[in-house]
C-alpha positions in Angstrom: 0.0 0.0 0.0 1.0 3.6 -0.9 0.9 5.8 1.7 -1.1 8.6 0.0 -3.5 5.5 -0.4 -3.2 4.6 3.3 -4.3 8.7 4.2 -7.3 8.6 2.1 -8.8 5.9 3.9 -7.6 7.2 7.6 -9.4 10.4 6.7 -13.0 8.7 7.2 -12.3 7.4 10.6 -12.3 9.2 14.0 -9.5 11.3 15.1 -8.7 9.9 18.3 -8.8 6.0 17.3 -5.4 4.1 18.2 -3.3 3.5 15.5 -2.1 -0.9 15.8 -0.1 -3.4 13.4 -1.6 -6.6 13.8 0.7 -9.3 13.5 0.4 -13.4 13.8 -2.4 -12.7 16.5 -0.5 -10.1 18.3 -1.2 -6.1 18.3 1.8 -3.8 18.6 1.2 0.1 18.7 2.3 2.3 16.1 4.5 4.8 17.9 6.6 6.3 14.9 8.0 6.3 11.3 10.7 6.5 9.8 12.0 6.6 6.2 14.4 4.2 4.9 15.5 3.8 1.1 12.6 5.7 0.1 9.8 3.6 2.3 7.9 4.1 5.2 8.6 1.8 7.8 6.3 1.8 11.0 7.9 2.0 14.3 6.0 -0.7 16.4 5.9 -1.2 20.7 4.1 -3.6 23.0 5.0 -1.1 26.0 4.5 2.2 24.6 0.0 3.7 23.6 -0.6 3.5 20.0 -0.4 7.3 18.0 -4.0 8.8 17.3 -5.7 8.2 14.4 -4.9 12.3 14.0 -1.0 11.9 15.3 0.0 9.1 12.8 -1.9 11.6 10.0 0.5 14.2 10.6 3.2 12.2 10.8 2.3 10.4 6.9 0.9 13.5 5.1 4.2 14.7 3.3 4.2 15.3 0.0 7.5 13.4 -0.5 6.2 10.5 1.0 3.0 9.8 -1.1 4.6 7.4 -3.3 6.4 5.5 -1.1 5.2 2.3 0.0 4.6 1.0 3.7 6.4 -1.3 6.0 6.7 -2.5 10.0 8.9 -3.9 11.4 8.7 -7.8 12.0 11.2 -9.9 14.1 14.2 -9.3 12.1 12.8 -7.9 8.6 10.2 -5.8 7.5 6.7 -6.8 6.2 4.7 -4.6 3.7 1.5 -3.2 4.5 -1.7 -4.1 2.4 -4.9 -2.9 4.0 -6.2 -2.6 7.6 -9.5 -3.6 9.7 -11.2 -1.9 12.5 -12.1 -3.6 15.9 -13.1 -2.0 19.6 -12.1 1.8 18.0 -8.7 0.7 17.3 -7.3 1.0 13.4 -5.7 -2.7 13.1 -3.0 -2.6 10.1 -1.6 -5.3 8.5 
């Protein structure tokens, strides 16, 4: 997924919804990006409250970014990100 395809589809959801990758049956919260070889990679925590729905918005919406496509971080590479789900007012990526 792009991530100017990613903001278009965050836009129709509440502001203050927690931002999650979900991830063999585990949820980790979305507490940063960071760009790497042209890609966005999420930043991911089990310890740390998931970004806003309106936090992680402002983080993506760059105009350089809008092409580039998304990532998290899994174990010890990086999986891309194809579409999310919505469960208990939490934005589940994955």
């Amino acid at each position: 997924m792009r991530t100017i395809d990613l903001i278009l589809l965050l836009n129709d959801f509440k502001k203050n919804n927690r931002i999650f990758v979900e991830d063999d049956d585990q949820r980790l919260a979305v507490v940063d990006i960071e760009i790497i070889d042209d890609t966005v990679v999420l930043k991911t925590s089990t310890k740390l409250h998931g970004l806003k729905n309106w936090e992680f918005l402002v983080l993506l919406n760059q105009k350089d970014y809008y092409e580039f496509p998304i990532f998290y971080h899994n174990k010890n590479s990086h999986k891309q990100l194809f579409g999310f789900r919505v469960a208990n007012d939490c934005l589940l990526l994955g």
